[in-house]
VMD Tcl script that draws the C-alpha trace (Angstrom):
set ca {
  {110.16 95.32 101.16}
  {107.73 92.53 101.66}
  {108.85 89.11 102.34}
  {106.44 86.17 102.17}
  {107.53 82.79 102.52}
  {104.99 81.83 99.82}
  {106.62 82.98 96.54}
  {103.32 82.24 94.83}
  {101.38 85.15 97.48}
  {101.25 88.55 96.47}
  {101.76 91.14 98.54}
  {100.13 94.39 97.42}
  {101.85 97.76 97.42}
  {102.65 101.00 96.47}
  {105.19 103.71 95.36}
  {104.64 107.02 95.28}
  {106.94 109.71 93.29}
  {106.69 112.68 94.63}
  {109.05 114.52 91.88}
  {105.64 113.97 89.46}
  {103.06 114.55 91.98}
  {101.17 117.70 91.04}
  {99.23 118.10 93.51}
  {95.79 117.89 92.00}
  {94.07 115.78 93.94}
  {92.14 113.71 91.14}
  {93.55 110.82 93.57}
  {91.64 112.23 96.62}
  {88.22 112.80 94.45}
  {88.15 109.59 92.57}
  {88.78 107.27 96.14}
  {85.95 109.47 97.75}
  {83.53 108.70 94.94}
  {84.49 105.17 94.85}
  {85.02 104.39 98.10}
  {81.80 106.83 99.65}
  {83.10 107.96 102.45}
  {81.31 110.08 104.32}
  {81.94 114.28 104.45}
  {85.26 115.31 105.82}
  {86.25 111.87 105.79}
  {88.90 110.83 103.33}
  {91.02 107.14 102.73}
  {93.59 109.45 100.99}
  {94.65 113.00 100.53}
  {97.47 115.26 99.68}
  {99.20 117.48 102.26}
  {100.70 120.92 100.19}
  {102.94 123.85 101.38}
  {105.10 126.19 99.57}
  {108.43 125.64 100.04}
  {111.88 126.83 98.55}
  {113.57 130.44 98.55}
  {112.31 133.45 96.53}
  {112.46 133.57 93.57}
  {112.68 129.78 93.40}
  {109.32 128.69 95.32}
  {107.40 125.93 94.20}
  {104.13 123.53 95.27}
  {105.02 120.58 97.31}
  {102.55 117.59 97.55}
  {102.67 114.74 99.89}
  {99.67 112.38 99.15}
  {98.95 110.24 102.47}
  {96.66 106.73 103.16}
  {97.05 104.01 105.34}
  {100.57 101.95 104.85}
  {99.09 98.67 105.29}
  {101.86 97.62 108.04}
  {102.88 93.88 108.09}
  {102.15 92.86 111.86}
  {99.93 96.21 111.45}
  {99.77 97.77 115.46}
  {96.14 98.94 114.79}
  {95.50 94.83 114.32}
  {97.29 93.83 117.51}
  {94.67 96.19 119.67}
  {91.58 95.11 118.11}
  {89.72 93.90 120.85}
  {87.37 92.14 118.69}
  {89.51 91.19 115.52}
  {87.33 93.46 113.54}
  {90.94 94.46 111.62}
  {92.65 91.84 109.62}
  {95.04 91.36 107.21}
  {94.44 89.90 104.30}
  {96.66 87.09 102.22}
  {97.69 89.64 100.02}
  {98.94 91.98 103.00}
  {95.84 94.35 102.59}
  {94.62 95.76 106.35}
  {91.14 96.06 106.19}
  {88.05 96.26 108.71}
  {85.66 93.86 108.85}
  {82.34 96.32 109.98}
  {80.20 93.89 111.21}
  {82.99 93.45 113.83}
  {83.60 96.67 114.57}
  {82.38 98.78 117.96}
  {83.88 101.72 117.54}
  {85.96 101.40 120.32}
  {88.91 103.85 118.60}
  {91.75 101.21 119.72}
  {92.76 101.34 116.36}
  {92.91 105.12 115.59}
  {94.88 105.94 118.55}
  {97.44 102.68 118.09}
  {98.02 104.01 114.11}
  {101.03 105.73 113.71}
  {100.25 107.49 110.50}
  {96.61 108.88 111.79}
  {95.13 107.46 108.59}
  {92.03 106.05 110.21}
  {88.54 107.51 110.57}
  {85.47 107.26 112.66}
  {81.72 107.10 110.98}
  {79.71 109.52 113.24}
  {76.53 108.03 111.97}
  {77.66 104.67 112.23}
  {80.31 104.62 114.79}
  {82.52 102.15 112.34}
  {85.51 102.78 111.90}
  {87.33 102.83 108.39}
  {90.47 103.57 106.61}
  {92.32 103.43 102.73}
  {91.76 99.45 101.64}
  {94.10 99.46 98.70}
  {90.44 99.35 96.98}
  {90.59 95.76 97.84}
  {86.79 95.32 95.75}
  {89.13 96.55 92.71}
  {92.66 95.01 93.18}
  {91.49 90.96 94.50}
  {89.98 91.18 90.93}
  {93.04 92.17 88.92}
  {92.51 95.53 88.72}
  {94.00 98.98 89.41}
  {93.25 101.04 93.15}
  {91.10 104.25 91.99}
  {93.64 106.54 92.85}
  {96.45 104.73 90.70}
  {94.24 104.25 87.62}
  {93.10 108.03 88.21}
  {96.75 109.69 88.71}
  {97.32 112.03 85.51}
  {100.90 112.29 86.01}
  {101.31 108.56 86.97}
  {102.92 109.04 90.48}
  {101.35 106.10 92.01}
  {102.61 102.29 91.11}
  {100.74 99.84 92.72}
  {101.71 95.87 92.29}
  {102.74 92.95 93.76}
  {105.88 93.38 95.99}
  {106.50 90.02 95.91}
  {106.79 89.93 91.84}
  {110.36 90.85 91.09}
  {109.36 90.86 87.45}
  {106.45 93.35 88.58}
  {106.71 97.31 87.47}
  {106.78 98.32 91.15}
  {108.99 95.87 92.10}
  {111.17 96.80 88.99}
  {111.18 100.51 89.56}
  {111.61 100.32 93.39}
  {115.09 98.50 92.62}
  {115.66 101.70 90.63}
  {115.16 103.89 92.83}
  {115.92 104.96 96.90}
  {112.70 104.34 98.24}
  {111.26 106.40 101.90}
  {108.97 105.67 104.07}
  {107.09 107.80 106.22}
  {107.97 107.47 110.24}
  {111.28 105.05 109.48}
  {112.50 105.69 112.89}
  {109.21 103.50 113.66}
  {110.92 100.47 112.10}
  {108.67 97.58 110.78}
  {107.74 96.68 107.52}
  {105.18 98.71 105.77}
  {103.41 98.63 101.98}
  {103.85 102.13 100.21}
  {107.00 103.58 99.72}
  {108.07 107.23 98.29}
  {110.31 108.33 95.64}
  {112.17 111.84 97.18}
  {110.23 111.89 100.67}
  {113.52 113.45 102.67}
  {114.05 115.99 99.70}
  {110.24 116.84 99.62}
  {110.41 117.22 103.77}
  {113.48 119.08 104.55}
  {112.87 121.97 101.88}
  {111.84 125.39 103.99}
  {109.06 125.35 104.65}
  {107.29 128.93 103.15}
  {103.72 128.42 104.32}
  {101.60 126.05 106.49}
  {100.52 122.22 105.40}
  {97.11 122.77 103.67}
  {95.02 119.38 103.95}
  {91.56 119.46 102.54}
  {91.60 122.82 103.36}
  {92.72 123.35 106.51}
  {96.06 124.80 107.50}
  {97.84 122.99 109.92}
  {101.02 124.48 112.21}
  {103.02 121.38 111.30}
  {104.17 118.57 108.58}
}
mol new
graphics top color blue
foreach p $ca { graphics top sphere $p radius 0.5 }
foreach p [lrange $ca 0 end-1] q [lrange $ca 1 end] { graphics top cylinder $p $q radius 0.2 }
display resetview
């Protein structure tokens, strides 16, 4: 989890249970209206295969965005410190900065960032800092019907993330990365090593692997 020397400091992240993840991707419509990101571009969005054994097949969903690394690798290539981190652990871009030079995209492990063909910027998932630095909910939490995203301060113990993530054994996507990262998963391993009945679909497209 998060560690910052300042107890005062929050440190924003999230958990996300994939046991109540339906896979409707209200998440993935209500961060693209908010966040207007261009077609084909997305800050979030839910991979989905079939998986399990005749008869007992069933839908899984694993909703992706950036992690929002501490000591984030797509900051340390920057060449012109156009990503930052923010004091509440949020990695964001600053566009004005920005020259498209892709450093970031290829340095991210979790291929979460995107490229503005128009514009050449190049964006990402911001925890819907606009939203959250004023108290309130990312789109995609506040939109969830089933509630599988938590988003708080990590650095809260008394906080309902921070509560239910000593509850439960939380994942991480690419662990064998090591580093400290901001979203965490409720039955990621489960969800992952389940046959596999039919390729990934993400925003339509099949892909050959998860």
């Amino acid at each position: 989890m998060a560690n910052n020397s300042d107890s005062a400091s929050p440190h924003y992240g999230m958990l996300i249970d994939l046991s109540t993840c339906v896979g409707c991707n209200a998440c993935v419509a209500a961060c693209k209206l908010e966040n207007e990101t261009p077609t084909g571009c997305f800050n979030t969005w839910i991979e989905s295969w079939d998986t399990g054994v005749y008869p007992n097949v069933f839908r899984a969903n694993l909703p992706k965005l950036c992690n929002h690394c501490v000591d984030a690798p797509c900051q340390s290539v920057c060449p012109t410190g156009a990503t930052y981190t923010t004091d509440e652990g949020v990695v964001l871009v600053d566009h004005s900065r920005c020259i498209g030079c892709k450093y970031c995209m290829a340095a991210c492990p979790y291929q979460v960032r995107w490229q503005d063909e128009l514009t050449g910027e190049v964006s990402k998932c911001t925890f819907c800092y606009h939203r959250t630095s004023q108290g309130m909910q990312p789109k995609c939490v506040s939109t969830c019907i089933t509630k599988s995203r938590l988003f708080g301060d990590l650095n809260d113990p008394e906080s309902d993330i921070s509560r239910r993530l000593a509850e439960v054994e939380p994942e991480r996507l690419h662990a064998e990365l090591g580093g400290e990262v901001s979203v965490f998963y409720v039955g990621l391993s489960a969800t992952r090593q389940a046959p596999q009945a039919s390729g990934v679909c993400r925003g339509g497209d099949l892909e050959s692997e998860r």
